[in-house]
N, C-alpha and C positions, 0 to 999 in steps of 0.2 A: 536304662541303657538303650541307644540308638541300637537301631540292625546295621546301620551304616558302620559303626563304632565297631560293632562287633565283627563284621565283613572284616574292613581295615588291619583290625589286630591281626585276624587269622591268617591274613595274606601275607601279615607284616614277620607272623610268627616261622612263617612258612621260606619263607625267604634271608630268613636271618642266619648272615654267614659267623660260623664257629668256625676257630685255629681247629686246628690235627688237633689236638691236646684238650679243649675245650670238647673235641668232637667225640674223642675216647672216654672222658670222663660222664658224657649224657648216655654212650652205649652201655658201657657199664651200669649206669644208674636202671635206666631200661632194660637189662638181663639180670637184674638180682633177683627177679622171682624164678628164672629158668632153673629146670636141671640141664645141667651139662653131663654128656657123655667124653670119657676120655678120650683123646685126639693125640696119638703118637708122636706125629710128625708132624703139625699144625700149617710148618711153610708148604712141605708136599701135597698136604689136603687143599691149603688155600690157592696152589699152582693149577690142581688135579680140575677143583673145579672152574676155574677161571677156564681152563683150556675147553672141557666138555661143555661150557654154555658160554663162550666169549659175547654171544649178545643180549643176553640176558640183561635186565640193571644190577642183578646182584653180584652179576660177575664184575663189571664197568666199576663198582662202587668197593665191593674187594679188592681189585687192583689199585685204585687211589688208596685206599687204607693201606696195604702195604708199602707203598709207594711213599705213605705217609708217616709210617712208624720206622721205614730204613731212611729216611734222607730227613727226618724230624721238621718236614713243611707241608703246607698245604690246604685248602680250605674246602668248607663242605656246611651245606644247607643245612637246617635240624630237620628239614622235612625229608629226609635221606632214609636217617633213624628208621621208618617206618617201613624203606624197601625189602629189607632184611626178614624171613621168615624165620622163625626160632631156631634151627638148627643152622644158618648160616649165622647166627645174631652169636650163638653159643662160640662156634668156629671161631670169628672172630674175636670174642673175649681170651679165648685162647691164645688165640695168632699172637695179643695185645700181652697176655699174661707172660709169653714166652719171649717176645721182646724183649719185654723189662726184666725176666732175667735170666738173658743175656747166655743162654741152653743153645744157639747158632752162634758158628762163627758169620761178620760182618757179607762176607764173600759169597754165603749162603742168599742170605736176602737178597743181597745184590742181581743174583741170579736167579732170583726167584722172582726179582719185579723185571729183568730181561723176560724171560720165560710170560711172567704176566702181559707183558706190551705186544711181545711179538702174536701170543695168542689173538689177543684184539686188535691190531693192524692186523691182521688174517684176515678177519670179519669185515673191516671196511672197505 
């Protein structure tokens, strides 16, 4: 196997755009070995920290994911996956677990990716 060949992939791997859904199903895959601690309120955690580090990437990449489980679009790199530190990785299997079922009313979310955007227009 070339180094050229192998360069190619990595970049090719790195760049390869996944649906919302395709993007939730490799987070998942990648936090089965975590332990999760419980998370009450999972939208108010994921608002909580979106606001206290709006310029962080794992704030920016939180906000698309909710943005992405309330309006069911959106796309996102696999090399994302790796921005996430374990207890923001856990968070969001949460966020992800609580969506599916369906524990918030719609109107919640809604205001939870307002809340999310306005934090990060702050920043810019």
């Amino acid at each position: 196997m070339s180094e050229q060949g192998t360069v190619a992939r990595t970049a090719a791997a790195a760049t390869e755009l996944l649906s919302a859904v395709r993007f939730q199903e490799e987070l998942r895959r990648v936090a089965r070995s975590l332990a999760r601690v419980p998370i009450g309120d999972p939208l108010a955690a994921a608002v909580r920290k979106i606001t206290q580090n709006p310029a962080f990437t794992q704030s920016r990449l939180l906000a698309r994911i909710l943005t992405a489980l309330t309006y069911q679009m959106g796309e996102f790199r696999r090399a994302e996956i790796s921005a996430f530190d374990s207890d923001t990785l856990a968070m969001v299997i949460t966020l992800m677990d609580a969506h599916a079922a369906g524990t918030s009313p719609r109107e919640e979310w809604t205001s939870a990716v307002d809340a999310a955007k306005a934090a990060l227009l702050g920043v810019q």
